[in-house]
BATOR-470163 format. One record per residue (C-alpha): residue number from 1; residue in three letters; chain; y, x, z. Coordinates in Angstrom, 2 decimals. Layout:
<atoms>
(NUM; ALA; A; (Y; X; Z));
...
</atoms>
This chain:
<atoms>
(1; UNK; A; (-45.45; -8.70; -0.68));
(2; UNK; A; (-41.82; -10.25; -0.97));
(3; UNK; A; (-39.43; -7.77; -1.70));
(4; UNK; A; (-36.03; -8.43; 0.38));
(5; UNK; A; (-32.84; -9.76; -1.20));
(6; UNK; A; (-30.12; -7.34; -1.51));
(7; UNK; A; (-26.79; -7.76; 0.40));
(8; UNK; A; (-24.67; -9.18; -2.89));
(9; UNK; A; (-28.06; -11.32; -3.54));
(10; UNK; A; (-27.96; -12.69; -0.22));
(11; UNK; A; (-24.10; -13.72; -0.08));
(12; UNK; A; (-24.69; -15.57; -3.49));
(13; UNK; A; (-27.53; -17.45; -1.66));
(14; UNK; A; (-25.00; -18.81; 0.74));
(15; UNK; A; (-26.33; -16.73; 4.11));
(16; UNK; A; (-24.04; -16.91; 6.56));
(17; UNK; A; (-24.43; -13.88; 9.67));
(18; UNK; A; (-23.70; -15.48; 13.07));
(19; UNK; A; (-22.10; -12.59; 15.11));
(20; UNK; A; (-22.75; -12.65; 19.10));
(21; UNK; A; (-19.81; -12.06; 21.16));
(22; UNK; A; (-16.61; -11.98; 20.49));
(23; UNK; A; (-13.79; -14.72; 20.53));
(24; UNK; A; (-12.24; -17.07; 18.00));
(25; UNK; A; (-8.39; -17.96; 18.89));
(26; UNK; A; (-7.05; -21.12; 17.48));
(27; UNK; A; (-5.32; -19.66; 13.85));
(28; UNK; A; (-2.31; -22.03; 14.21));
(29; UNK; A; (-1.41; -21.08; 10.80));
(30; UNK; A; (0.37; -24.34; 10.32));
(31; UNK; A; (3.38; -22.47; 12.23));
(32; UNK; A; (3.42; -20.17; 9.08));
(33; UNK; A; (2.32; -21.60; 6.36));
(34; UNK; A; (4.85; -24.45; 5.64));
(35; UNK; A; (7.36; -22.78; 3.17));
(36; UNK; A; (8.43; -20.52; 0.67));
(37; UNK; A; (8.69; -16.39; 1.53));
(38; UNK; A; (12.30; -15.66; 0.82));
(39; UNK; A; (13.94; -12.19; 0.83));
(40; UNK; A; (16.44; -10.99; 3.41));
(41; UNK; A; (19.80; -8.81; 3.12));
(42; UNK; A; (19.23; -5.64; 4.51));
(43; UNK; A; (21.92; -2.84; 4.51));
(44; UNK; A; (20.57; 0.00; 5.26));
(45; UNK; A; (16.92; 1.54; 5.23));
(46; UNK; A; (15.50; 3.80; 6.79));
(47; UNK; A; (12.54; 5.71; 5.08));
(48; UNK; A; (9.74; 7.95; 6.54));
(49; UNK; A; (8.93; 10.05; 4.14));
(50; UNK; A; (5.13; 10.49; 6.37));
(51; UNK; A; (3.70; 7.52; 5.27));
(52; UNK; A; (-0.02; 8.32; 4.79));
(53; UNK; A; (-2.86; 10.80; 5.43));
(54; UNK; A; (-2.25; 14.28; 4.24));
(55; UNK; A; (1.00; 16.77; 3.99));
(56; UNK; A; (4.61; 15.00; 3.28));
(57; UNK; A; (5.71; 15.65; 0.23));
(58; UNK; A; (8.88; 17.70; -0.67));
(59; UNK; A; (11.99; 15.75; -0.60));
(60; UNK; A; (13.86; 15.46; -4.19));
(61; UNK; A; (16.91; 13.32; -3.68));
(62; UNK; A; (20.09; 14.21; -1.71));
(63; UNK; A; (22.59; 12.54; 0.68));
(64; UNK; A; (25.19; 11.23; -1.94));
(65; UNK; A; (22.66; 10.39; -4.62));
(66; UNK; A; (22.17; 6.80; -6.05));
(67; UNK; A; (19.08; 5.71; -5.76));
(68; UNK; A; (16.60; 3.03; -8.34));
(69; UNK; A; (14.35; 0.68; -6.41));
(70; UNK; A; (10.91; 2.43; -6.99));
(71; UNK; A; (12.27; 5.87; -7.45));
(72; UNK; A; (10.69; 8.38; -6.38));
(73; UNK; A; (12.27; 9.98; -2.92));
(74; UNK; A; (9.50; 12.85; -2.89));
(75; UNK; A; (7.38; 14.79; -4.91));
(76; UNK; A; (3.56; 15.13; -4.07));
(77; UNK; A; (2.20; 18.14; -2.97));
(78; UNK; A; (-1.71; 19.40; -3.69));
(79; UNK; A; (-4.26; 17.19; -1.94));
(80; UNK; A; (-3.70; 14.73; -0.10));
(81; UNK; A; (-0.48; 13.65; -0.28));
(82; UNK; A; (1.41; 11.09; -2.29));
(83; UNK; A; (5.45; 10.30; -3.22));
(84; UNK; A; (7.43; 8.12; -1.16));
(85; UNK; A; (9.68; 5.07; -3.06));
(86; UNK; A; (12.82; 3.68; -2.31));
(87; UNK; A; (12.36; 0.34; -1.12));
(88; UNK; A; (16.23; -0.69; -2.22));
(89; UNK; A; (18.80; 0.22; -4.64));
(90; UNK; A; (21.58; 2.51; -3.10));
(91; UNK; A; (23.25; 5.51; -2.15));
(92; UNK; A; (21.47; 8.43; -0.03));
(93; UNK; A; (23.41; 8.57; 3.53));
(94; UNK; A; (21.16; 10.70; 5.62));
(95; UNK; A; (18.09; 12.98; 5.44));
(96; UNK; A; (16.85; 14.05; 8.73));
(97; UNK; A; (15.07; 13.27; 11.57));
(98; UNK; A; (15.18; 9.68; 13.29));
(99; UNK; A; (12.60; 7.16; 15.15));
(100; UNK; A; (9.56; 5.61; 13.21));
(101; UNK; A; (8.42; 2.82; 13.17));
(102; UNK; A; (5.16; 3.99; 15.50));
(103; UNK; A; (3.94; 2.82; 18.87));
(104; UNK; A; (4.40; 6.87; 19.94));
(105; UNK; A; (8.41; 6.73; 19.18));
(106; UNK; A; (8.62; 10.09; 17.88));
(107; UNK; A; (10.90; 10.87; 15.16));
(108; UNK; A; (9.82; 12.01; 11.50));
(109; UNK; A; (11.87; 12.84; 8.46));
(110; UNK; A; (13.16; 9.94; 7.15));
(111; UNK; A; (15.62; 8.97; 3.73));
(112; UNK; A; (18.46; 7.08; 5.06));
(113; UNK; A; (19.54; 5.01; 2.13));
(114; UNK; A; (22.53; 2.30; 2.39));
(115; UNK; A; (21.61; -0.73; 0.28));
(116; UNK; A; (24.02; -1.72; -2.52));
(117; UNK; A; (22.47; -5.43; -2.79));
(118; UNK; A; (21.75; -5.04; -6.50));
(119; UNK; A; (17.74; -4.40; -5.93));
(120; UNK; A; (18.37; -2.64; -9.59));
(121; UNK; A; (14.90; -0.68; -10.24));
(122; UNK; A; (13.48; 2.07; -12.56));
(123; UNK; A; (11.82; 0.70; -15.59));
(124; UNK; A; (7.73; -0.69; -14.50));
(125; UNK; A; (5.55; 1.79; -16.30));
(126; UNK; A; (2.07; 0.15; -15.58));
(127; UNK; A; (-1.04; 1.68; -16.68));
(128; UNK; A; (-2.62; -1.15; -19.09));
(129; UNK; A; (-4.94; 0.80; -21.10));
(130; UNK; A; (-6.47; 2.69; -18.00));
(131; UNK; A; (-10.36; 2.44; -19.38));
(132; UNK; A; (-9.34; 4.22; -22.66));
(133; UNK; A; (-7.65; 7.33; -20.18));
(134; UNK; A; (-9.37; 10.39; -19.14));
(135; UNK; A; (-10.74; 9.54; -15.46));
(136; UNK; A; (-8.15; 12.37; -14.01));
(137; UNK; A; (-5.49; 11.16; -15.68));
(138; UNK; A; (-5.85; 7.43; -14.10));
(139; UNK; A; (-6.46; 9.00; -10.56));
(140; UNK; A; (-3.09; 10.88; -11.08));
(141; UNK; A; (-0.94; 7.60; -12.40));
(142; UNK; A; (-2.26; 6.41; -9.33));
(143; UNK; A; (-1.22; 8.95; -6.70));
(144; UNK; A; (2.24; 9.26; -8.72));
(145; UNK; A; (2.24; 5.28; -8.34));
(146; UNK; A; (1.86; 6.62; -4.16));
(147; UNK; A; (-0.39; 3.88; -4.00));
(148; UNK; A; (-2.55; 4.06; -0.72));
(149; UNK; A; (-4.49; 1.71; 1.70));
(150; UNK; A; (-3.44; -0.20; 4.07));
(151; UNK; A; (-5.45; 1.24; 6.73));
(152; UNK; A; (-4.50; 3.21; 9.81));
(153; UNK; A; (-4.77; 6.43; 7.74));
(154; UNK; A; (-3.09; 5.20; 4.18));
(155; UNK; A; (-6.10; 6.73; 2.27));
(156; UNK; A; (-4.60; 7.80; -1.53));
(157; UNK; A; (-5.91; 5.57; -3.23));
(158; UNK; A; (-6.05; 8.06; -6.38));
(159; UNK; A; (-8.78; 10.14; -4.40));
(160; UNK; A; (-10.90; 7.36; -4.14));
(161; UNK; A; (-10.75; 5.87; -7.24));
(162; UNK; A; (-11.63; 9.49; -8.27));
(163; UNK; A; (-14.25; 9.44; -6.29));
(164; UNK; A; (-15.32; 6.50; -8.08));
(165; UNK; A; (-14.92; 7.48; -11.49));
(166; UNK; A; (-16.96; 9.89; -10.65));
(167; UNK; A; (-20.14; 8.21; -9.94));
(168; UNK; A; (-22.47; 8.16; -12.62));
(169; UNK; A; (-23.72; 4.14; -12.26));
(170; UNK; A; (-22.20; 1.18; -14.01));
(171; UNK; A; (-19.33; -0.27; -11.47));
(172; UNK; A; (-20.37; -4.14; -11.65));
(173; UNK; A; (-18.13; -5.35; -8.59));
(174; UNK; A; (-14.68; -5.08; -7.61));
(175; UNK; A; (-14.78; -5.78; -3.50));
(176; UNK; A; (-10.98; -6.93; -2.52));
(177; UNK; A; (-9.98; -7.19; 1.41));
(178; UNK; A; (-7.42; -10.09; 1.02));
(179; UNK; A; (-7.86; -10.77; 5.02));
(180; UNK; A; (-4.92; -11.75; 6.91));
(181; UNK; A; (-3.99; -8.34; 8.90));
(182; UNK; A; (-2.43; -10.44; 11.75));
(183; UNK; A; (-4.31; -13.56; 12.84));
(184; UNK; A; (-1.62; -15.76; 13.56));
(185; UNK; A; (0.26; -14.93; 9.48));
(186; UNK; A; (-0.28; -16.83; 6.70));
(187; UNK; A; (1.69; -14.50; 4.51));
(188; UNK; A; (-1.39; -12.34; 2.36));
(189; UNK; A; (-2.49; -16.05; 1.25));
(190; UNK; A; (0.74; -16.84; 0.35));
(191; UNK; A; (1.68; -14.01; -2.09));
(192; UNK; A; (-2.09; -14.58; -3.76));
(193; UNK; A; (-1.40; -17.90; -4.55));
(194; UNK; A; (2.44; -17.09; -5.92));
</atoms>
């Protein structure tokens, strides 16, 4: 009796799954793939401070404060919940209520912050020796980091990596999603090959 190839066994062997239905648009990526991603000028941003699953943290900056690119704009709460950034260098204008950016058009609490044009930023503090760390203090770095996914529900990515830590088998694979998020953008492939 032949035993059947696993899933990772049969992607090595080249299977490829035909998928009924469906359509197939023309990608046109030439439209978007023909140059260099530059930045833009902004002058002022406006922050939700509700960016993923689970309770918004508390708020630790105030209107008149200057702000670092990557600074923290909230502190995490229990659970799941994870600290907001500033995008931009600046000063603090405004911390209230206005629109989001959400198809519903309701307003959140959002950090106003008026950009200075500097982009100056807090100092990187990557985590580089992360296998020789206790397992909860990597899934911490990570929720301070307020990394999440980039799903509908910005999963903390700290909870799952926990989660994965915490399984008792050898991790073998890393499985990265590097697909484009809109069909007709060019832009994920872009920044991988930068």
């Amino acid at each position: 009796m032949q035993s059947e190839l696993t899933l990772l066994e049969q992607i090595k062997s080249g299977k490829i799954w035909d998928f009924p239905g469906g359509i197939h648009p023309p990608e046109q990526k030439s439209l978007s793939n023909q140059g260099d991603i530059t930045p833009i000028s902004v002058k002022t941003v406006y922050v939700p401070v509700a960016q993923h699953i689970g309770q918004v943290g508390e708020v630790i900056v105030r209107v008149g404060d200057q702000v670092l690119k990557g600074q923290p704009l909230t502190a995490p709460l229990e659970g799941f919940s994870l600290p907001v950034h500033a995008p931009v260098s600046g000063i603090v204008k405004h911390i209230g209520n206005h629109v989001s950016a959400h198809p519903s058009g309701l307003e959140g609490l959002t950090v106003e912050i008026e950009a200075d044009g500097l982009d100056a930023a807090i100092t990187p503090a990557p985590l580089s020796n992360w296998q020789q760390l206790d397992k909860a203090e990597v899934a911490d770095r990570l929720k301070q980091f307020g990394i999440a996914g980039l799903g509908g529900a910005a999963f903390p990515t700290g909870i799952k990596w926990q989660t994965v830590l915490d399984t008792p088998a050898e991790q073998k694979y890393i499985v990265c999603n590097a697909d484009e998020g809109d069909s007709g953008t060019f832009a994920d492939r872009l920044l991988m090959e930068a």
